[in-house]
C-alpha positions in Angstrom: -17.6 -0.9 -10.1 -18.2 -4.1 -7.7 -20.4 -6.6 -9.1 -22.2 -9.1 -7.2 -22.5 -12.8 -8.5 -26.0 -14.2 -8.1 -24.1 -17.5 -6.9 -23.2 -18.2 -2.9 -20.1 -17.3 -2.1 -17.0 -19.6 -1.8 -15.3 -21.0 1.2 -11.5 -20.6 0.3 -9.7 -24.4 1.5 -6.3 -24.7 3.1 -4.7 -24.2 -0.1 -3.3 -21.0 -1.2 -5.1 -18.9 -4.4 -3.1 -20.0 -6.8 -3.5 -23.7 -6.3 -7.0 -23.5 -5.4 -7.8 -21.8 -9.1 -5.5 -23.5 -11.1 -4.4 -27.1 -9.7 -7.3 -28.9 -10.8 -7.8 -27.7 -14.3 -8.1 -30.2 -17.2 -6.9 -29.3 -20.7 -10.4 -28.3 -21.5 -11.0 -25.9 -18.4 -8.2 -23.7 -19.6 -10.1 -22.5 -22.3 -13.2 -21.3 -20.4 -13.5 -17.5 -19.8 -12.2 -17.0 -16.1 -12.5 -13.2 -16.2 -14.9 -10.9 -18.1 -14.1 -7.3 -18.0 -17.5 -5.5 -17.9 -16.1 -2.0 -18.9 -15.1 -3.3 -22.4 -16.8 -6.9 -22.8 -13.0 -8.7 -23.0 -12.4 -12.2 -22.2 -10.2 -13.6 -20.0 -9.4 -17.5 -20.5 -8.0 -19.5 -17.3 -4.9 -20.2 -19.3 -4.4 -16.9 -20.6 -4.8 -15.8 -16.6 -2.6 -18.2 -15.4 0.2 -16.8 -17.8 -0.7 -13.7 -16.5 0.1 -14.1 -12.5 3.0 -16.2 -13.7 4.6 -13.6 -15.2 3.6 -10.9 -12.6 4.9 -13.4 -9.9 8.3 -13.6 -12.1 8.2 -10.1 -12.2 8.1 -9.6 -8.8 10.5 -12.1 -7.8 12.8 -10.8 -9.5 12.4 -7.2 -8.3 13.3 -9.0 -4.9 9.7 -9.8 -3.4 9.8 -13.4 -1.9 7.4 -15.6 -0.3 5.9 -13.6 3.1 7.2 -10.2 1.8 
């Protein structure tokens, strides 16, 4: 089910996702909720979702998806 924030949407830089989410964050900021799953009310925190696309990308990588594929 889509859900619509109630805030403007976001102009995406130069930079790809992954840096764009993740380069600036203080110790702090990795403890906030980045993702709440409204079918079950779970929390998400930046670091725990940063662990999470690491490991996917690590997965990937070494299934032989590079860069462009």
């Amino acid at each position: 089910m889509p859900v619509k924030s109630k805030l403007p949407d976001i102009e995406l830089s130069d930079k790809g996702l992954y840096d764009y989410v993740f380069a600036d964050l203080s110790a702090d900021d990795e403890e906030r909720i980045a993702v709440i799953d409204v079918a079950d009310g779970s929390e998400t925190s930046f670091a725990q979702l940063r662990s999470y696309v690491e490991s996917t990308a690590g997965w990937l990588h070494s299934k032989g998806i590079r860069k462009g594929d």
